[in-house]
C-alpha positions as CSV (number, residue, x, y, z in Angstrom):
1,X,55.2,5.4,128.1
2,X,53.2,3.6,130.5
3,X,50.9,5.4,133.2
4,X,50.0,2.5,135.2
5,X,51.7,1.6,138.7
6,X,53.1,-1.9,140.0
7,X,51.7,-2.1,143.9
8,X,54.9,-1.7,146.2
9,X,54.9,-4.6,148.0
10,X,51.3,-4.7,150.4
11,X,50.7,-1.2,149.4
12,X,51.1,0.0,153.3
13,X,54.5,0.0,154.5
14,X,58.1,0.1,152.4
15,X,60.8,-2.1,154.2
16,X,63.9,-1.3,155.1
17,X,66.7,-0.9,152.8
18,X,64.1,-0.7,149.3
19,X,62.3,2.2,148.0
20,X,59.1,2.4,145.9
21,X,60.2,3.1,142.2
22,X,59.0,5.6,139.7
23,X,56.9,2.7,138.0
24,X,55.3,1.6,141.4
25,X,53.3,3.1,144.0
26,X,51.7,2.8,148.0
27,X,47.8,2.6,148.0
28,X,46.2,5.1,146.2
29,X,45.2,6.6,150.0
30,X,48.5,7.0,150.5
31,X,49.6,8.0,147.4
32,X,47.5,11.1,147.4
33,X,48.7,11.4,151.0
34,X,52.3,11.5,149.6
35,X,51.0,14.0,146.9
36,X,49.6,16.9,149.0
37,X,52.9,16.8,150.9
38,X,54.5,17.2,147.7
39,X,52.6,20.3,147.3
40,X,53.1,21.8,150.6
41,X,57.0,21.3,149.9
42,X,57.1,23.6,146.7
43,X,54.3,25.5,148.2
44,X,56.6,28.4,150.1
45,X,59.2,28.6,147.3
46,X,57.0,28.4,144.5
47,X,54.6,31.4,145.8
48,X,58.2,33.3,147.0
49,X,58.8,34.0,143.5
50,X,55.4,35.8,141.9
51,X,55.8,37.8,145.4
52,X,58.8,39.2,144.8
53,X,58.3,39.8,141.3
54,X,55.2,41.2,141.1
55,X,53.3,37.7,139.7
56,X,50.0,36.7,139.7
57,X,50.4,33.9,142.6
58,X,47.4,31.7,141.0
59,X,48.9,32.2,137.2
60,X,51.9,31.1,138.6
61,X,50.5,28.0,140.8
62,X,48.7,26.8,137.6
63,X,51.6,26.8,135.4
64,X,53.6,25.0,137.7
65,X,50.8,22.0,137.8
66,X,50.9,22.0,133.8
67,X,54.4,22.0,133.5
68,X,54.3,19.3,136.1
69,X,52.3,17.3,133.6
70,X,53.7,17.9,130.9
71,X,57.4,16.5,132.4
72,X,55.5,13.5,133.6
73,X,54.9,13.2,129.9
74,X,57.8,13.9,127.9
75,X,60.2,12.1,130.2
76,X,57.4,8.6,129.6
77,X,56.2,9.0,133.2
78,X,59.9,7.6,134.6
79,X,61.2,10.5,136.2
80,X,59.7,11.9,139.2
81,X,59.4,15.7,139.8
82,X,57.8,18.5,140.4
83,X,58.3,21.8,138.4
84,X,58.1,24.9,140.7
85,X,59.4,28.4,140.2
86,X,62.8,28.9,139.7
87,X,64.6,31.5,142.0
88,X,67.3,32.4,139.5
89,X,64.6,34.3,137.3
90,X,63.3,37.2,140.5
91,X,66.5,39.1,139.4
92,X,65.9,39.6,135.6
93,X,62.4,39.7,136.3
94,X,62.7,42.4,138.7
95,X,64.8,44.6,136.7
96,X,62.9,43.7,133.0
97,X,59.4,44.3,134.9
98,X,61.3,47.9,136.3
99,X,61.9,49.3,132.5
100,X,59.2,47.6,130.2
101,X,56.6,46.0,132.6
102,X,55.5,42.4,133.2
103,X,54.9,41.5,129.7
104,X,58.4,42.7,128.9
105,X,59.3,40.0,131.6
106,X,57.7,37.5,130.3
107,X,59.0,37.6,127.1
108,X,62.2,37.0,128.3
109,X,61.0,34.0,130.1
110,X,59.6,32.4,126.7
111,X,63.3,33.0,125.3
112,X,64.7,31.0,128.1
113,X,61.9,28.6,127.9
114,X,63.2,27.7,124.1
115,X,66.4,27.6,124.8
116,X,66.1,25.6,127.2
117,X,63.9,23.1,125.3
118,X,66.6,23.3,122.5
119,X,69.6,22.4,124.5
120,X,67.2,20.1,126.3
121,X,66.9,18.3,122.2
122,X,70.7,18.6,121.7
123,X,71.4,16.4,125.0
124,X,68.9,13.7,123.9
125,X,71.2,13.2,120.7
126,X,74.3,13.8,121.6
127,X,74.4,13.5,125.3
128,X,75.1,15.4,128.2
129,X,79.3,15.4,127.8
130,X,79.4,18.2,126.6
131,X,77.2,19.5,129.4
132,X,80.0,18.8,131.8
133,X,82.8,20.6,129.7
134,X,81.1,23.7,129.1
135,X,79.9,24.2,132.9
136,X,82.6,22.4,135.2
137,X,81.8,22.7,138.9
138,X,84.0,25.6,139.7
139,X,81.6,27.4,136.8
140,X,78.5,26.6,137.7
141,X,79.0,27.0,141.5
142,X,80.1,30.7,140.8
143,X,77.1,31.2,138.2
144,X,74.6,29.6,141.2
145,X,76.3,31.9,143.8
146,X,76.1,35.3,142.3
147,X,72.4,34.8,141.3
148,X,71.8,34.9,144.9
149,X,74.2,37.4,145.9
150,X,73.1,39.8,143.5
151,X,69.9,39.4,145.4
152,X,70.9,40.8,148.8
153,X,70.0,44.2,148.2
154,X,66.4,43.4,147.4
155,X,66.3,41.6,150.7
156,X,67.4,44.3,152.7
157,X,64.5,46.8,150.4
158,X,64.5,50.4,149.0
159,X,63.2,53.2,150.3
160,X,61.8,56.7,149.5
161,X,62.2,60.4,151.1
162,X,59.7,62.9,150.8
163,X,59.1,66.2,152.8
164,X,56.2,66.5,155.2
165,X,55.5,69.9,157.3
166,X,59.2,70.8,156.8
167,X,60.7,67.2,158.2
168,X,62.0,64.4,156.0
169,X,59.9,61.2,156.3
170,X,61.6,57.9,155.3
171,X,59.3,55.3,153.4
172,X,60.4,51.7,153.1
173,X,58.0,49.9,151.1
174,X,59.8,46.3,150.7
175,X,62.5,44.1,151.9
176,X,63.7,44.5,155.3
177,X,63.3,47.3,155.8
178,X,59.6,47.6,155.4
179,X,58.6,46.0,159.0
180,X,61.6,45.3,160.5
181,X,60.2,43.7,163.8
182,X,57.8,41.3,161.6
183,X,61.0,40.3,159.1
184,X,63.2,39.6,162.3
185,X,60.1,37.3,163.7
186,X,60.2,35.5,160.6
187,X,63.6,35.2,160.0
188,X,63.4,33.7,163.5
189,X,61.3,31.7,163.0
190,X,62.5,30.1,159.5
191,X,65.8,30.1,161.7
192,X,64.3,28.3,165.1
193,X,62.4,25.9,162.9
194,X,65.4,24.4,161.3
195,X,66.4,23.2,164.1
196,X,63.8,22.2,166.4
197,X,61.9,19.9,164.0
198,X,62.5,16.5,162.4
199,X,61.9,15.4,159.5
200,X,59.4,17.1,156.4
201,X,58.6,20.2,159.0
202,X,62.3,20.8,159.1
203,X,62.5,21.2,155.6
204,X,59.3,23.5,155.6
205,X,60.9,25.6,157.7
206,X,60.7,28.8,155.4
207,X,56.9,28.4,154.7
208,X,56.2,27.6,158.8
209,X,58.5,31.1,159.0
210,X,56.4,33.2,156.3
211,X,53.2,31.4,158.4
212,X,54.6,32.9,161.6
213,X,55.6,36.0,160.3
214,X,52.2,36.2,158.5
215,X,50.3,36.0,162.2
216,X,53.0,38.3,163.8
217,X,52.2,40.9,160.9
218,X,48.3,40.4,161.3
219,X,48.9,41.6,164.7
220,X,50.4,44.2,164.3
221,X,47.5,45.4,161.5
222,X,50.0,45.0,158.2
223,X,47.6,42.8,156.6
224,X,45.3,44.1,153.8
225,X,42.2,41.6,153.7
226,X,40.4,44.1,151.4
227,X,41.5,41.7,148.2
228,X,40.8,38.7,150.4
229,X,37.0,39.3,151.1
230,X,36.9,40.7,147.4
231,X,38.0,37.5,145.3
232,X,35.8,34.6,144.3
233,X,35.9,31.1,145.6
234,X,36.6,29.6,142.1
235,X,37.5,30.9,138.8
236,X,40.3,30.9,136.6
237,X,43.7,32.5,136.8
238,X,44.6,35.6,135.1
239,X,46.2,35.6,131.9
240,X,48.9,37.8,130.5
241,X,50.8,37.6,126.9
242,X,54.1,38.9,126.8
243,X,55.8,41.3,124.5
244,X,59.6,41.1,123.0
245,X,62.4,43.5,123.7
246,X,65.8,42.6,122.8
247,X,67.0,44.9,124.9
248,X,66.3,43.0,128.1
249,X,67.2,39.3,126.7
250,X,70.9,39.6,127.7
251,X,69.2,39.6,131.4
252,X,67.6,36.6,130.9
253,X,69.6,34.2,129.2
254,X,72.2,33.2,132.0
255,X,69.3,31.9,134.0
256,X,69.5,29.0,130.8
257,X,72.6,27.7,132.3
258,X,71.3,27.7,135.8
259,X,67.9,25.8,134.8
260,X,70.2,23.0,132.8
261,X,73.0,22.6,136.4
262,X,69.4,22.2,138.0
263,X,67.9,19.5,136.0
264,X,71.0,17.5,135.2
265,X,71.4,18.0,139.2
266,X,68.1,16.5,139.7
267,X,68.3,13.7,137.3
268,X,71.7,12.8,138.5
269,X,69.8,12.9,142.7
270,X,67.0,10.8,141.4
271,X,69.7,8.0,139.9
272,X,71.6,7.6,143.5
273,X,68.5,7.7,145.5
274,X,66.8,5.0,143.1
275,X,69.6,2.7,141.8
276,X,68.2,3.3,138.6
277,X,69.9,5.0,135.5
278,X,68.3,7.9,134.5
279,X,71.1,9.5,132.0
280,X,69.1,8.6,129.1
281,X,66.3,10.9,130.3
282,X,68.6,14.0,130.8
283,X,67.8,15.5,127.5
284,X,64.1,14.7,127.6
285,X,64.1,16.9,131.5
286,X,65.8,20.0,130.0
287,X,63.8,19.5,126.9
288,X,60.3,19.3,129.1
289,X,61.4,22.0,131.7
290,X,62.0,24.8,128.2
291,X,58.5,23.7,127.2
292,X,56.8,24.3,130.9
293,X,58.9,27.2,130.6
294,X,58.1,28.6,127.7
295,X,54.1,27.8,128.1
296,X,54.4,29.8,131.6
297,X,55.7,32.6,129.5
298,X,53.2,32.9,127.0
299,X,50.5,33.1,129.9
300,X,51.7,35.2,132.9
301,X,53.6,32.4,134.7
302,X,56.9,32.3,135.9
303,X,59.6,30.0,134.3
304,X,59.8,26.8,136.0
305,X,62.6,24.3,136.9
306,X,62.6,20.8,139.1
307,X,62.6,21.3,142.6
308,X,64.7,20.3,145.3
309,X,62.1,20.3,148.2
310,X,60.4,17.8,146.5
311,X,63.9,15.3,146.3
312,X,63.7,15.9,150.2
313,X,60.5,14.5,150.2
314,X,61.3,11.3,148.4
315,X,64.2,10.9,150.8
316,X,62.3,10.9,153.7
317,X,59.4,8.9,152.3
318,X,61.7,6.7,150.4
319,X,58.4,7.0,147.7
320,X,59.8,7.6,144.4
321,X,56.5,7.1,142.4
322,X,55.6,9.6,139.3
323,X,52.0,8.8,140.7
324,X,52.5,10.9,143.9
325,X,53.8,13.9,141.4
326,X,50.6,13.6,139.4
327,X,48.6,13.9,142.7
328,X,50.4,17.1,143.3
329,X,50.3,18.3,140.0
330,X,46.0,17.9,140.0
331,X,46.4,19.5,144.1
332,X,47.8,22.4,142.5
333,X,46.0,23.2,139.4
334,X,42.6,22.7,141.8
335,X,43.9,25.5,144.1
336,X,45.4,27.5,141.3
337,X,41.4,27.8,140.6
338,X,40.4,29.6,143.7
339,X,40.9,33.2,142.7
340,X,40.4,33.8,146.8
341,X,43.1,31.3,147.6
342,X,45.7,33.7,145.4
343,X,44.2,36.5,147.1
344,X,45.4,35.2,150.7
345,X,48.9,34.3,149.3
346,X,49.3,38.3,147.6
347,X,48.2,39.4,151.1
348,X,51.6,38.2,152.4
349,X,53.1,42.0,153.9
350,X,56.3,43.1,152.9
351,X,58.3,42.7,156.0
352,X,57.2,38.8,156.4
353,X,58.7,38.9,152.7
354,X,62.1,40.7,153.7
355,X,62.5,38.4,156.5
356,X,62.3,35.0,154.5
357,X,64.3,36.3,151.0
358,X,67.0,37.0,153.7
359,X,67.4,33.1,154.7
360,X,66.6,32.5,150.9
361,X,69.1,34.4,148.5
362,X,71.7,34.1,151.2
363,X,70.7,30.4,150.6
364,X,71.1,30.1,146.9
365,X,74.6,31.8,147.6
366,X,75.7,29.4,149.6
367,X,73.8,26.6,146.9
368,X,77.2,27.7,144.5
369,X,79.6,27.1,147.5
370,X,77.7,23.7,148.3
371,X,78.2,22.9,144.5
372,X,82.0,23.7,144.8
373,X,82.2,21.6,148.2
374,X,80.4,18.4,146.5
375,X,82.9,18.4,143.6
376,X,85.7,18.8,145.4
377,X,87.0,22.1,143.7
378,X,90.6,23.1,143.9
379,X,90.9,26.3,144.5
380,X,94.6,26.2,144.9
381,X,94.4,26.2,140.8
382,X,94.4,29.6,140.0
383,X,91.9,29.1,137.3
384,X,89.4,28.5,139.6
385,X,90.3,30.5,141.9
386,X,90.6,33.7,139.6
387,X,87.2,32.6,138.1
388,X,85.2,32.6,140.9
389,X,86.5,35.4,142.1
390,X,86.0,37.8,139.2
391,X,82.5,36.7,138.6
392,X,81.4,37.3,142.2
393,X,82.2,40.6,142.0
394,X,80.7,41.4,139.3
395,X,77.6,39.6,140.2
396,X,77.8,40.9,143.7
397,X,78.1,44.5,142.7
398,X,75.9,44.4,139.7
399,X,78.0,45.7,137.1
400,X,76.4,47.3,134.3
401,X,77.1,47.7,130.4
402,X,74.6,49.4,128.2
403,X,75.7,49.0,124.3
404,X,73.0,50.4,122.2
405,X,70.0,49.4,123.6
406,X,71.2,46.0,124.8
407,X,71.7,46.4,129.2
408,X,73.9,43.6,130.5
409,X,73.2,43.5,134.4
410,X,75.7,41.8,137.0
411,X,74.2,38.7,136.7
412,X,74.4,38.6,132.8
413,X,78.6,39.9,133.1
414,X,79.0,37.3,136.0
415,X,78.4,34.8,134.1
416,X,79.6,35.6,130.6
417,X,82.9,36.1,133.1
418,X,83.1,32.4,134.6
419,X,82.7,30.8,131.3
420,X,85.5,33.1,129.5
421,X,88.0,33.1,132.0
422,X,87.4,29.2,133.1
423,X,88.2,28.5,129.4
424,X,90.5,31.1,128.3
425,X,92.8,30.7,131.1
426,X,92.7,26.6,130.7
427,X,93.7,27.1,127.1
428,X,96.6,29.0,128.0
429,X,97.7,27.4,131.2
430,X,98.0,24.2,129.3
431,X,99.6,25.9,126.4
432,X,102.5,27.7,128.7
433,X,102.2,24.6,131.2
434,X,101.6,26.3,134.0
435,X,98.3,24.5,135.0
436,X,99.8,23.3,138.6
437,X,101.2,26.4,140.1
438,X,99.8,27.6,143.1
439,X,97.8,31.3,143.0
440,X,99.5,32.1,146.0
441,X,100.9,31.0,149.4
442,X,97.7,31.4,151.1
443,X,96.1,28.9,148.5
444,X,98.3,26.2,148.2
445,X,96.6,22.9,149.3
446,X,96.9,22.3,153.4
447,X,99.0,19.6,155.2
448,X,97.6,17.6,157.6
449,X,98.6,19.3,160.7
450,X,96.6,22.4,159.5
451,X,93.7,20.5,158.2
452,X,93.5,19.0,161.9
C-alpha cells in the first residue's frame, strides 16, 4: 500500500478529457477543499439515518470517519470512497429498537457487519461470479425497491388519541404528519432545489431542504435549543455496546445483500469513471465495509456502506484521489468531537424529518427500478416479472411470520421471496422449456410503433 500522491499535472487545474487518479492528487489546498465538500455530500444522508432511528448523530458521524479509514486501508489506499450510513438498515433498526431497544439494534448490525466482511473474504478468493448469479438485476432491483417502500408509512408518521375534557385529541409525534406545513416547505424545498441549481448544490438538494425546513420550523417555535445550549463544545461521542437476540437477526440480514449490490455498484462506478480496473479490489470493499460495519456496531454507530453522493462528487470534480477521502474522513471525526455540534443535528423537528424521508424512501424505491432500467430487465419473462412482483408486495405490505421467537418482517420475506422464486422458477422454466413465453399480452415486448 502506498499513501503518498503523484501531483496531477501543476497541481491547479485538471484538463479536459483526464481525471486525477486514486494515486494522485491537486495541491494539498485544494485537496482539503475537495475533502470538506466530500463531507458536506454524505453530510444530509449520513445524519438522516441516527434521526430516524433514534442514533446518537455524533456516535454515528465518528464511525463513519473510522470506517472511512479503515477502507482507505484495507483496499491499499486505491479505491476512493467514503463510508456513510446505509439507508437499508432505518427499517430493521426501527422495528429491533421498538421490541428490545438500541442495543438489541446494534447487535444486529454487528451480525451484518460479519457477514458482510465474510462474503467480502470469499469474493477476494474466488471472485465476484458468483456475486452476479446469486443476485441478477431483476433480484437485486426488487430487494433495493422494497426496502424503501416498506419505508413509506414511517414517512407519512403515527399518531396517538387520548381524551381531554370529554373531546378526542389527535397527537402526531413523527413523519408527516407531525408539522405538516414545515414537511411540505421542506419537501418543497428538496423539490425546488433540484432543479434550480447546477452542479454539487443540486445534488445537495436534500440537506439545503432539511436547512430550509429547519429555519421554516424555527419560526414557527418547533425547535428545542434546550440540548443545544446544554452540550459541550468538545468531547467525545457516546458509547453504547449491543446485546444479541436471535429473535431480531432474521430482520437484519437482507440488508447483507443490499450492502454487497452497493459496494460492487460502487467499485464497478469508480472503474468507468477512472479507466482503471478495480475488480480485483471487490472482495477487499465488501470485506472493509463488514469491518466498519461491524466496529459501528460494537459502539453505538450505525452500519455503514459506500456512498453515492460522494461518486457525484468525483464526477463533477473529475478528482478521484483517496487523499481527498482522507481529508473527509479527519473533517468528520473532528466534528464527530463536538458534543454541541450533535446537539444541533438531534434538534432537527420532526416535520422537517417527515418532509425529507418523503423524497428519500420514495427515492431508494425508485433506486430498484433505476437498477432494473440500467440492466435492461425483461419483464416480458415471467420470471422476472412474477419475482418482482411477489416480493414488492410483501415488502410493501410488511408481511409478518413469527415462528417461535424468530419475527420475519416484510423486508426479511421480500427478499427471501426474489431469491426463491428468481431461482426456482429458472430451474423449472429451463427444465419444461418454457423460458421464452410471454406472462401475458400486456407484457410481451413492444413494436416500434408503440415504442414511438
Amino acid at each position: 500500500m502506498s499513501i503518498g500522491w503523484r501531483l496531477h499535472g501543476d497541481g491547479r487545474t485538471v484538463p479536459v478529457g483526464e481525471v486525477v487518479a486514486p494515486d494522485e492528487r491537486l495541491s494539498w489546498p485544494r485537496t482539503i477543499g475537495i475533502g470538506m465538500q466530500h463531507v458536506v455530500a454524505m453530510f444530509g444522508a449520513t445524519f438522516l439515518v441516527p434521526l430516524l432511528t433514534g442514533f446518537s448523530p455524533a456516535t454515528t458521524l465518528f464511525f463513519s470517519a473510522v470506517g472511512t479509514v479503515v477502507f482507505l486501508l484495507i483496499t491499499r489506499n486505491k479505491l476512493p470512497s467514503y463510508l456513510g450510513s446505509s439507508f437499508a438498515f432505518i427499517a430493521p433498526i426501527a422495528a429491533a429498537t421498538a421490541t428490545g431497544g438500541q442495543s438489541v439494534a446494534l447487535g444486529g448490525i454487528v451480525v451484518v457487519g460479519v457477514l458482510l466482511a465474510a462474503i467480502g473474504a470469499v469474493v477476494h478468493v474466488a471472485g465476484s461470479g458468483w456475486i452476479d448469479t446469486l443476485m441478477p438485476p431483476v433480484v437485486t432491483g426488487t430487494i433495493v425497491a422494497l426496502i424503501g417502500l416498506n419505508l413509506a408509512p414511517v414517512a407519512w408518521g403515527t399518531c396517538s388519541q387520548s381524551v381531554v375534557d370529554g373531546e378526542i385529541v389527535e397527537t402526531c409525534s413523527n413523519g408527516f404528519r407531525a408539522a405538516p406545513i414545515t414537511a411540505l416547505g421542506t419537501l418543497l424545498a428538496i423539490i425546488l432545489c433540484t432543479v434550480l441549481f447546477r452542479g454539487i448544490l443540486g445534488r445537495l438538494s436534500i440537506l439545503v431542504g432539511v436547512l430550509v425546513g429547519y429555519a421554516v420550523a424555527n419560526l414557527r417555535g418547533e425547535v428545542d435549543f434546550s440540548g443545544v445550549r446544554a452540550a459541550d463544545w468538545v468531547g467525545f461521542p457516546q458509547f453504547l455496546a449491543p446485546t444479541f437476540d436471535i429473535a431480531v437477526l432474521g430482520l437484519f440480514v437482507p440488508v447483507v445483500l443490499v450492502l454487497v449490490a452497493e459496494n460492487i455498484g460502487h467499485v464497478k462506478s469508480v472503474a468507468a469513471m477512472t479507466g482503471h480496473d478495480m475488480d480485483p479490489l471487490a472482495g477487499r470493499a465488501l470485506f472493509s465495509d463488514g469491518i466498519a460495519t461491524t466496529l459501528a456496531g460494537l459502539g453505538g454507530g450505525s452500519g455503514t456502506t459506500t456512498y453515492a453522493e460522494n461518486i457525484g462528487v468525483m464526477a463533477a470534480t473529475k478528482v478521484y484521489s483517496t487523499a481527498a477521502y482522507w481529508v473527509a474522513a479527519a473533517t468528520a471525526l473532528v466534528l464527530s468531537l463536538s458534543p454541541k455540534f450533535g446537539a444541533v443535528v438531534a434538534s432537527i423537528p420532526a416535520g422537517v424529518l417527515g418532509g425529507a424521508t418523503t423524497v428519500l424512501y420514495g427515492m431508494i424505491g425508485i433506486l430498484g427500478a433505476r437498477i432494473w432500467v440500467q440492466n435492461r430487465v425483461d419483464f416480458s419473462d415471467p420470471k422476472n416479472l412474477t419475482t418482482a412482483a411477489v416480493a414488492l408486495v410483501i415488502g410493501i405490505a410488511n408481511f409478518t411470520w413469527a415462528p417461535g421467537d424468530l419475527v420475519f418482517g416484510g423486508i426479511a420475506l421480500g427478499t427471501a421471496a426474489a431469491l426463491i422464486i428468481y431461482h426456482l422458477m429458472r430451474v423449472l422454466a429451463d427444465w419444461r422449456g418454457t423460458s421464452q413465453e410471454p406472462a401475458s399480452p400486456a407484457s410481451v415486448p413492444a413494436v416500434d410503433p408503440v415504442d414511438r
